[in-house]
Wavefront OBJ file of the C-alpha trace (Angstrom):
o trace
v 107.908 65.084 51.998
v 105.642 68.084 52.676
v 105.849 69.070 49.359
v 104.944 65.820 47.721
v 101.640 65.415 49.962
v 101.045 69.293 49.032
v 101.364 68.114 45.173
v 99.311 65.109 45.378
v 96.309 66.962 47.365
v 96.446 69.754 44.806
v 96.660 67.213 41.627
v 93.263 65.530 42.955
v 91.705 68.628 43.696
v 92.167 69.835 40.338
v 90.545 66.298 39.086
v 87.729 66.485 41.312
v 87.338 70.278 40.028
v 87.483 68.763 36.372
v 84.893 66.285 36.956
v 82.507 68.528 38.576
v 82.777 70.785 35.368
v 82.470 67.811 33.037
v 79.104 66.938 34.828
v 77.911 70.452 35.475
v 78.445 71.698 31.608
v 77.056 68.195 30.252
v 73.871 68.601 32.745
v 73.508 71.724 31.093
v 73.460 70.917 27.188
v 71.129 68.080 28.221
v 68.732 70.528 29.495
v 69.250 72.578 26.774
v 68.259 69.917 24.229
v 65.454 69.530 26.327
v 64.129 73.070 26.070
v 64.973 73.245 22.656
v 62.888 70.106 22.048
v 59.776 71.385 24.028
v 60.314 74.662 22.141
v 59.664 72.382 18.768
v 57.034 70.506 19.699
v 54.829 73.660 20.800
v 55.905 75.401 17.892
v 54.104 72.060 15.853
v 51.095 72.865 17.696
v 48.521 74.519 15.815
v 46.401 76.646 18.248
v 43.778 76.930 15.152
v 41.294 75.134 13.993
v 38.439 75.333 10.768
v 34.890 74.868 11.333
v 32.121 75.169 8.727
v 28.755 76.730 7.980
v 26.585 75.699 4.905
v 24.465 78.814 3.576
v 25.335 81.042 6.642
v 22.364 83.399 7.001
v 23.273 85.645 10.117
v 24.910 85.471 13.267
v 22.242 86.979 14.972
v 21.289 83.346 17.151
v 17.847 84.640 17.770
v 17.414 85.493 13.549
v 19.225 82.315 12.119
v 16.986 79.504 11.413
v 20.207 77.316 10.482
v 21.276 74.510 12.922
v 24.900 75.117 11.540
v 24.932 78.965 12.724
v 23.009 77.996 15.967
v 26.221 75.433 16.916
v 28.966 77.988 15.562
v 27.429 80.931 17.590
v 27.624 79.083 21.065
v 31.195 79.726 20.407
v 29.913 83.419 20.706
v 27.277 83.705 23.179
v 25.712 82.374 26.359
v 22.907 81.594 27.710
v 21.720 82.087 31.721
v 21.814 78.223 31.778
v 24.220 75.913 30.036
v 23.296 72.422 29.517
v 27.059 70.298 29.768
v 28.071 67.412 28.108
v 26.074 64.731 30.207
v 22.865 66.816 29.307
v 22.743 68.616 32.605
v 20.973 72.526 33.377
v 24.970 74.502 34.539
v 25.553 78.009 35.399
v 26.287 79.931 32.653
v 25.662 83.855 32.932
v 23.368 83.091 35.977
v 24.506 82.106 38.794
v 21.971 80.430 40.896
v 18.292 79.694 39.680
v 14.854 79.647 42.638
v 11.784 78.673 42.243
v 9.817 81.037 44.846
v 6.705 78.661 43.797
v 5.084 76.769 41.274
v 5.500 79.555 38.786
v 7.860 81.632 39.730
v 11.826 81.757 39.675
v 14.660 84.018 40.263
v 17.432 84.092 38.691
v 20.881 85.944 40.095
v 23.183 86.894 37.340
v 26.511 86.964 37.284
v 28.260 90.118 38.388
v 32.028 89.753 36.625
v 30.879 89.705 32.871
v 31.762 91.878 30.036
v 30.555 91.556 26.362
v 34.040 91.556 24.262
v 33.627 95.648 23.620
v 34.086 95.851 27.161
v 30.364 96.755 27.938
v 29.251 95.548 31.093
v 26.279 92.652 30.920
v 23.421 92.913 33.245
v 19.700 91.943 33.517
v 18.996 94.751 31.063
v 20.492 92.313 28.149
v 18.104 89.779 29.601
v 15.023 91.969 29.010
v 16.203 93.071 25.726
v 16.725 89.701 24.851
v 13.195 88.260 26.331
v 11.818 91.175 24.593
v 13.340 90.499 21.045
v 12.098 86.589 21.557
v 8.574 88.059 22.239
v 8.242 89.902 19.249
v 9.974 87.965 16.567
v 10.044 84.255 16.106
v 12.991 82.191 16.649
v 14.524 78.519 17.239
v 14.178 79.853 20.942
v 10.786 81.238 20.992
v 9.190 77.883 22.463
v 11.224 78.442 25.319
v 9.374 81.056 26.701
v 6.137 79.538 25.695
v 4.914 80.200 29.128
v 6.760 82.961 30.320
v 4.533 85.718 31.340
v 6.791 88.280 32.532
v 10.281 89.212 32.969
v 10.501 91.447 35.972
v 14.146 93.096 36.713
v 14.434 93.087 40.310
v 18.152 94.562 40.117
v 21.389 95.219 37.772
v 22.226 91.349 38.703
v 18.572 89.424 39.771
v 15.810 89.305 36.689
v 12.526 87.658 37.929
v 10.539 85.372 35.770
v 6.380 84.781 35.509
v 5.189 81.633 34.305
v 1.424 80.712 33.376
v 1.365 77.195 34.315
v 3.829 74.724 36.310
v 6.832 73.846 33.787
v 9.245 71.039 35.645
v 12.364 71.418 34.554
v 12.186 75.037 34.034
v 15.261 76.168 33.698
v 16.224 74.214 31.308
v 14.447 76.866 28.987
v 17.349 79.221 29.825
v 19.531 78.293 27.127
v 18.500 80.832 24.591
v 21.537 83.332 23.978
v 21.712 86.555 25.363
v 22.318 89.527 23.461
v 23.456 92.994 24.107
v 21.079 95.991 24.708
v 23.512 98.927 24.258
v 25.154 96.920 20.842
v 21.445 97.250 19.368
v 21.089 100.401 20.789
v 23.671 101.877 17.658
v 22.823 98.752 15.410
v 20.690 97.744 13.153
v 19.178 94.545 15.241
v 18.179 92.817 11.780
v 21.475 93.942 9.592
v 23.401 90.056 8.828
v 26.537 92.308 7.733
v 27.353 93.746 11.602
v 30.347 92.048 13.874
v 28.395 91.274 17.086
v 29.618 91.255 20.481
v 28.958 88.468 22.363
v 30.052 86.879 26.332
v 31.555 83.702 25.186
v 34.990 82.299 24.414
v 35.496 83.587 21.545
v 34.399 86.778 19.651
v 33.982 87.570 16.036
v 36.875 89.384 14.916
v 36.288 89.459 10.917
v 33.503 88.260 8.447
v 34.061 87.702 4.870
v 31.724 86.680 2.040
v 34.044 83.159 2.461
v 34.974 83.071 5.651
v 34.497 84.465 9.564
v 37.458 84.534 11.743
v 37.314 84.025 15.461
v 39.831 84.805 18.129
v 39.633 84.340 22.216
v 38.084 86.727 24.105
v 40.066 88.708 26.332
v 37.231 89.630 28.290
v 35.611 86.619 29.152
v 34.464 86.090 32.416
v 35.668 82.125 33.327
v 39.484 83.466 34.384
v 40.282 79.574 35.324
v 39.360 77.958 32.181
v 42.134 78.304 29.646
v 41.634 77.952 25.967
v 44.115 75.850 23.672
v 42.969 77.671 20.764
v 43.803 80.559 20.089
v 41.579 81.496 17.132
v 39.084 79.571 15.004
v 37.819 80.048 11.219
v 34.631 79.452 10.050
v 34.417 78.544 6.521
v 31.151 79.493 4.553
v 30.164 77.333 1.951
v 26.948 77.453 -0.371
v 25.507 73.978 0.366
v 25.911 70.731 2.962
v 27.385 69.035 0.233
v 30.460 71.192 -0.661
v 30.606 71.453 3.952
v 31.287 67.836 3.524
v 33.174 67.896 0.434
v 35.799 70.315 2.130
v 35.917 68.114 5.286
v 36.656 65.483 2.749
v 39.751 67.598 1.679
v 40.868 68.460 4.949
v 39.910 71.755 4.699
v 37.373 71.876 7.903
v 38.426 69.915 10.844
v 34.990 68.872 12.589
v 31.780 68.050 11.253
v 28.111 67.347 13.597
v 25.458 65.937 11.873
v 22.547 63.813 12.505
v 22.971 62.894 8.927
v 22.881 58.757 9.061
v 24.560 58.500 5.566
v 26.781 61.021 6.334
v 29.769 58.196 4.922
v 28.234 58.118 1.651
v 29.409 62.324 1.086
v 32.889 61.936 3.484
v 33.823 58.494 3.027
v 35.059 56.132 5.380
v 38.937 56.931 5.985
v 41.315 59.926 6.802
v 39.434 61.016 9.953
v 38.282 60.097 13.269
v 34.612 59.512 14.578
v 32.329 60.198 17.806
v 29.086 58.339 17.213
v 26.612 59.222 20.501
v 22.739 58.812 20.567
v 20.769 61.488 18.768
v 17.716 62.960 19.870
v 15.281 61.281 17.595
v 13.284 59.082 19.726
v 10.479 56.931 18.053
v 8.123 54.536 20.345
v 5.136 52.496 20.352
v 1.977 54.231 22.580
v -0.193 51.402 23.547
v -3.963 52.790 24.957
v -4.063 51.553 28.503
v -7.791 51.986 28.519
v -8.206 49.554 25.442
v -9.552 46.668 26.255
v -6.728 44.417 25.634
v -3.990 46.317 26.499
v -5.591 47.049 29.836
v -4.201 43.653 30.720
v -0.181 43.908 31.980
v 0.421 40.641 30.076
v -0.610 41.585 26.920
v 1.077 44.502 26.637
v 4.396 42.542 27.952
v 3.893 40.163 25.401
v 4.035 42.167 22.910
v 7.438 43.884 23.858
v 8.797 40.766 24.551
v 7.628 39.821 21.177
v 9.341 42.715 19.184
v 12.977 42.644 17.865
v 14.572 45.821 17.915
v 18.085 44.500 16.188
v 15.524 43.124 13.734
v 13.865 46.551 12.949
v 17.405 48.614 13.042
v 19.227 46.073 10.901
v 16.465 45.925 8.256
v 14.846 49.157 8.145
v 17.839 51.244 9.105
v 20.683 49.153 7.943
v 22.332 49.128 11.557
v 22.316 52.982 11.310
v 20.142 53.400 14.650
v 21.045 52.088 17.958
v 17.981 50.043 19.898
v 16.852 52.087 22.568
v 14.406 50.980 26.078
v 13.885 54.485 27.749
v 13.434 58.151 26.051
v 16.406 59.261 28.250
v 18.892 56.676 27.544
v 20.744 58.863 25.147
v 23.141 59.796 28.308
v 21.507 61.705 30.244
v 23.031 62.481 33.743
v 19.465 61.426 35.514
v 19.938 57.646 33.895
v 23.135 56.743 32.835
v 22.254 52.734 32.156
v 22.566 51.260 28.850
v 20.788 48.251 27.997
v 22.809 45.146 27.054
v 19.403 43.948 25.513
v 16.949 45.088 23.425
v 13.928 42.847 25.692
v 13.502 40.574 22.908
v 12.439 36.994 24.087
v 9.599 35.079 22.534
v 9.597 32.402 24.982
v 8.666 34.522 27.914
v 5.829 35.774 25.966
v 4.033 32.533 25.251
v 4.712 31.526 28.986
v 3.289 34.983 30.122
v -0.168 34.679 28.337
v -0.481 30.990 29.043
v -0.079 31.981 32.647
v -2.577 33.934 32.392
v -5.279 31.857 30.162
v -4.755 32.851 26.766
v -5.025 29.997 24.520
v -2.780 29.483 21.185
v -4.852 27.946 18.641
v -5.365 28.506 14.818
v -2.278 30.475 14.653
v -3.743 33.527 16.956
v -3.762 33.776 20.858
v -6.918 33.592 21.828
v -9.073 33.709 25.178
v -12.584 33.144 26.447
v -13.393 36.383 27.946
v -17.344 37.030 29.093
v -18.610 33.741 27.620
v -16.702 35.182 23.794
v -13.584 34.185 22.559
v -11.075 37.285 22.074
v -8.320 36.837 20.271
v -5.272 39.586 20.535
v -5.963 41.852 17.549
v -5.343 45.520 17.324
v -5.185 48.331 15.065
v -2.141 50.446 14.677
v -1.850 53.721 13.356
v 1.000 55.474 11.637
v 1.451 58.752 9.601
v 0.759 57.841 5.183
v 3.323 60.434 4.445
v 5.997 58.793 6.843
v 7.188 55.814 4.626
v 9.901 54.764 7.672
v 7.198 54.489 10.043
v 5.727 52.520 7.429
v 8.615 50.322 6.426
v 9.022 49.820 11.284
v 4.997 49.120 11.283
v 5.347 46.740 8.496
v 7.970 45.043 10.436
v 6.324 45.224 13.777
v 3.596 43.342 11.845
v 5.438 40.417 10.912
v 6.946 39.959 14.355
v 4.428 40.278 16.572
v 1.898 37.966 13.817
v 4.805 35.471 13.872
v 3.707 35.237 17.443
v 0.302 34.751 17.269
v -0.967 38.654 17.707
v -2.517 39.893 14.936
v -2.052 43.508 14.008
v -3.952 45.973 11.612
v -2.058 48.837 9.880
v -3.542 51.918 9.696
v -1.928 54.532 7.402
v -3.576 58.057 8.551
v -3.336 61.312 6.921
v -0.880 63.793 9.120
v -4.400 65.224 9.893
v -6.222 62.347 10.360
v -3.246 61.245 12.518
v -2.703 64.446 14.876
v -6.347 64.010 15.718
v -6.163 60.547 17.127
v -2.874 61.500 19.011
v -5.605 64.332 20.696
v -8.625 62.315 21.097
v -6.143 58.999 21.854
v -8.572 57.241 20.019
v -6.054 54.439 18.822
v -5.094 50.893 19.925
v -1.328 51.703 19.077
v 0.211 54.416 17.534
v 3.617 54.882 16.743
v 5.357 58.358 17.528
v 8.758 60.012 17.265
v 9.781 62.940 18.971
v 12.918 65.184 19.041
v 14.215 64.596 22.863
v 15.293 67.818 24.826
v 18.077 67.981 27.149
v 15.233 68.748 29.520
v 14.163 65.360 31.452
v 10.463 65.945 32.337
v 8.976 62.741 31.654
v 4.874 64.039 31.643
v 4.480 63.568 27.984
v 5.033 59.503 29.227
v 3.778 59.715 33.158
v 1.533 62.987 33.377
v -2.010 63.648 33.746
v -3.460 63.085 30.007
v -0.957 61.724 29.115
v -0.304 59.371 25.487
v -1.270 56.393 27.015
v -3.893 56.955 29.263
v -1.631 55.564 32.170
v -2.339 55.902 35.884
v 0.130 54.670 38.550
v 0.331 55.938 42.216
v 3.897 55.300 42.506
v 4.888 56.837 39.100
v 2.633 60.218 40.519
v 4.512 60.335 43.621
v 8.070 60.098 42.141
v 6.992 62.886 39.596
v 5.556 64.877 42.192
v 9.646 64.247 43.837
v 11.740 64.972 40.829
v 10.115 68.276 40.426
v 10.561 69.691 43.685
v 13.757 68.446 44.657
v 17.345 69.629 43.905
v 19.051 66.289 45.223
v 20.916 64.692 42.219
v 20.778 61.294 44.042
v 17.598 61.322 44.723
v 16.886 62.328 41.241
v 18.603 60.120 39.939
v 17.639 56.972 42.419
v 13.926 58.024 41.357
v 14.574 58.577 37.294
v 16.279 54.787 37.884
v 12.519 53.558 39.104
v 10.448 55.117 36.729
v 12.371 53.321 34.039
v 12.015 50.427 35.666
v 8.368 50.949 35.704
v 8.452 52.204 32.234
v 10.173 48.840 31.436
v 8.237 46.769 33.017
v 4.357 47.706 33.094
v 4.739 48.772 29.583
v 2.487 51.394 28.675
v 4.768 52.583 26.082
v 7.706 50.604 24.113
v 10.815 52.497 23.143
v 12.131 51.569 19.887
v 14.890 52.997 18.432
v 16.866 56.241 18.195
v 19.426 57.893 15.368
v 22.759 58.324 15.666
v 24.266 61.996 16.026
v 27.950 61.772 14.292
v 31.099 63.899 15.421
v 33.632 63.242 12.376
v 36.875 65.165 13.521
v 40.381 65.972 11.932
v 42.570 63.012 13.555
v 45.196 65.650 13.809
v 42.923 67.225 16.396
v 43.359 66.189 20.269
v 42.046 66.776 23.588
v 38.405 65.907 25.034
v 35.942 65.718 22.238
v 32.787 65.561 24.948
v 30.239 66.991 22.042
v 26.874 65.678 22.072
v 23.886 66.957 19.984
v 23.279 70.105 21.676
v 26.326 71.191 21.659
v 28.902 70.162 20.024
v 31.828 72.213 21.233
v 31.805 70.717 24.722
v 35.537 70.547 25.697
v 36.343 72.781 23.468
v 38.971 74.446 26.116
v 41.206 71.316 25.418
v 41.020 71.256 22.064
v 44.594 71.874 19.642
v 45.641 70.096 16.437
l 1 2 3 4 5 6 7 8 9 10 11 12 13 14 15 16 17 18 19 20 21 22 23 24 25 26 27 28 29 30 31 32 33 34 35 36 37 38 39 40 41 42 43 44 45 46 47 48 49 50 51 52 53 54 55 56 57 58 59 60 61 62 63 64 65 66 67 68 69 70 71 72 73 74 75 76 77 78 79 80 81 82 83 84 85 86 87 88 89 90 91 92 93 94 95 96 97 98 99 100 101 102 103 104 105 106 107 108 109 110 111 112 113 114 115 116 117 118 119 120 121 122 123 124 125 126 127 128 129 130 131 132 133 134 135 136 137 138 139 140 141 142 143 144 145 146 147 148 149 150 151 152 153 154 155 156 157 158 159 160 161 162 163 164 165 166 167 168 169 170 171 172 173 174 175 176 177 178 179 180 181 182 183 184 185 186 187 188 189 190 191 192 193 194 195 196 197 198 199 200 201 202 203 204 205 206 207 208 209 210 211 212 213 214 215 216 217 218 219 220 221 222 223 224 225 226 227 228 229 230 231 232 233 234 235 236 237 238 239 240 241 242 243 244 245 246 247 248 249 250 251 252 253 254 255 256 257 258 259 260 261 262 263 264 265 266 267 268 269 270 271 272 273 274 275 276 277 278 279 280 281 282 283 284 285 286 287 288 289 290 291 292 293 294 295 296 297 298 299 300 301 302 303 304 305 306 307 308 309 310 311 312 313 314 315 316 317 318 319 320 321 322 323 324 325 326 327 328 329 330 331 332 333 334 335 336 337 338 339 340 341 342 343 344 345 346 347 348 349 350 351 352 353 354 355 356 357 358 359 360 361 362 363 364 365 366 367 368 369 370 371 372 373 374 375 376 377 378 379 380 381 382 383 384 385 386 387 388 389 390 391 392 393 394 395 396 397 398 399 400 401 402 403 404 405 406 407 408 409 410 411 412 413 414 415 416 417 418 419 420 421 422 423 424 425 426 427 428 429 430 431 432 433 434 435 436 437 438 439 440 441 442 443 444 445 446 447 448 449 450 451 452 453 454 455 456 457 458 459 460 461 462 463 464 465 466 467 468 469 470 471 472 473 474 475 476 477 478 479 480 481 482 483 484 485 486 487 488 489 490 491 492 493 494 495 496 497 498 499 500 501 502 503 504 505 506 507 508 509 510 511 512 513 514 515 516 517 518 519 520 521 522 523 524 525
């Protein structure tokens, strides 16, 4: 009987032993397949990708004068101050920025860098670099267009001397910084040379066709890793065989400001980042004229003034509307407009509110025992047909409403000289927007529109000496209220900046029209 039991215990112990195998060797093939399936899918990911340059000249960043070369050598270089993807001043190769007083900073430099020879970087590179801006002119000269002095305190601080108040200063310190002991073997003007740089990635080989770059081993940021491992620039002769090769599939990533950018890459085969450019164009209207002295007046006419109607005829929907010169996505006002302020209505109720008559097809007041009607003269450049074709348009609008307008084509001369002497009614003006988001060209003493408000002085006078984001940004939220609704100036419209990208490619395309390699770290196709 003992023997039986014995049996029987041994039989399902050999079962259970079975089983356990069975599970155990199956568990392991499964995980197996598993590996072996992660294996293939990295091995399908390319850690390379192709980037262009049309009629490379050098990738010296402080000699090029091509925008293409400026973006590719970002890749390359840094600056003290980064601006991120959100348009804000970040520490790049300096650390912390001070401003000891009204014209005066210092800057602390980071101690951990090496230039990918394995140099060591310290303020030296940023006096050789300040000094090579000084003597030569650049894409980055303006920045130091009132930098006195650079005054090396140590191996890691570098002191800077301004001649007047600039808000905002540090956003100058994105110019790349170069290395003083490189140039001290090299020829600092010879296009040919592979240059050493503190970014990402470093130039490993140039060709006549093409410049290859890999990561650099010795870059400083030891938490940041890079998906790709190396990148190649193509070099092409012209913009139009760039485009033509992106067409192909050749290049992976295109950033141009280009608005018929469609017409040269079509409209399939790729994916698209379409962001607000920096092309800003506004109406100034003279606070001091007689007219527009008057709040309702000037609100008329914005109220008065389809933007839709100027983008979708003049620009063929190729612009986006805009209300405020830092509405492009800037971190100090992130708000978007749902409208572009057009409503006709309100402007007939405002100025009969306020005892303007409509009669004979004009608005029209007794003012001083004279009837005034609104008329006013506005100026644009001859040689600008756009303008033109918006002032045209602005015409018709704003006559539809009863306010008649005169056009006045200037000479560039002629029209630079009433920008100075702000001898005009209106005028309308486009700038190219900076990351930088001083506002005194709109709010600041002399400024285009011979404006004066308390408030707007004191919040100025706030956002320049304070280092609170949410106060900065609570007070950059008022001013464009103000801006809004007093109306001393009326933003129009601004151009589209276009990312056209490889739909192969993945990860965090946060480019924007300073740089368009922001998230690059993610990047793979």
């Amino acid at each position: 009987m003992k023997s039986n039991i014995f049996k029987y215990i041994f039989i399902i112990f050999v079962i259970i032993i079975v089983v356990i195998a069975f599970f155990v060797i199956r568990n392991n093939e499964n995980k197996q397949e598993t590996e072996e399936e992660t294996t293939s899918t990295e091995d399908e990911v390319i850690r390379q990708i192709r980037l262009g340059i049309a009629q490379c000249d050098t990738l010296n960043p402080l000699l090029t004068t091509n925008k293409n070369v400026q973006d590719i050598t970002k890749l390359i270089y840094e600056p003290l101050i980064d601006i991120s993807s959100d348009y804000k001043a970040t520490p790049a190769l300096a650390t912390e920025w001070a401003k000891q007083d009204a014209t005066t900073y210092i800057i602390k430099l980071r101690e951990n860098v090496k230039w990918s020879n394995g140099e060591r970087f310290t303020s030296a590179d940023v006096q050789f670099t300040y000094d090579k801006l000084k003597e030569n002119a650049s894409i980055y000269s303006s920045n130091l267009e009132h930098v006195t002095m650079l005054e090396i305190v140590d191996d890691y601080t570098v002191k800077i001397y301004l001649d007047q108040e600039v808000p905002f200063f540090e956003y100058y310190l994105t110019f790349p910084i170069l290395s003083k002991t490189f140039y001290d073997t090299q020829d600092y003007y010879n296009t040919g040379i592979i240059p050493v740089g503190t970014g990402r990635y470093k130039v490993e080989n140039v060709q006549e066709n093409y410049i290859t770059l890999t990561k650099n081993t010795n870059w400083w940021d030891r938490d940041t890793k890079l998906s790709l491992e190396d990148i190649t620039v193509n070099v092409y002769d012209s913009i139009g065989e760039l485009y033509n090769a992106f067409k192909l599939g050749n290049v992976d990533m295109v950033s141009t400001n280009n608005i018929n950018i469609q017409d040269y890459i079509g409209t399939m085969g790729y994916s698209t980042k379409e962001i607000k450019g920096r092309e800003h164009d506004f109406l100034v209207l003279n606070t001091q004229n007689t007219l527009l002295a008057n709040q309702e007046v000037r609100r008329a006419i914005a109220y008065s003034i389809d933007k839709n109607n100027i983008v979708s005829n003049v620009f063929q929907n190729k612009y986006y509307t805009s209300s405020f010169p830092l509405d492009f996505g800037s971190w100090v006002y992130q708000e978007q407009d749902a409208s572009s302020g057009y409503n006709p209505e309100q402007a007939n109720q405002l100025l009969t509110e306020n005892g303007w008559n409509y009669r004979s097809n004009y608005w029209q007041k007794t003012i001083n025992s004279r009837t005034q009607r609104i008329e006013l003269n506005l100026i644009v450049k001859a040689s600008n047909s756009t303008q033109i074709a918006v002032a045209e348009n602005i015409k018709t609008q704003l006559e539809n409403q009863g306010i008649k307008i005169n056009i006045q084509q200037y000479s560039d001369e002629q029209y630079n000289l009433a920008l100075q002497n702000k001898s005009y009614d209106m005028i309308l003006c486009s700038m190219n927007l900076s990351p930088n988001p001083d506002m005194s060209l709109f709010f600041g003493e002399n400024n285009l529109a011979n404006y004066s408000n308390e408030e707007i002085t004191n919040l100025m006078s706030e956002v320049k000496n304070t280092t609170d984001e949410e106060i900065i940004k609570k007070d950059y939220a008022r001013l464009a209220e103000i801006y809004k609704t007093d109306i001393p100036y009326i933003s129009l419209y601004t151009n589209k900046h276009t990312i056209a990208y490889n739909t192969e490619l993945v990860g965090e395309i946060n480019s924007n029209w300073f740089n368009p390699f922001c998230g690059i770290e993610t990047w793979y196709r």
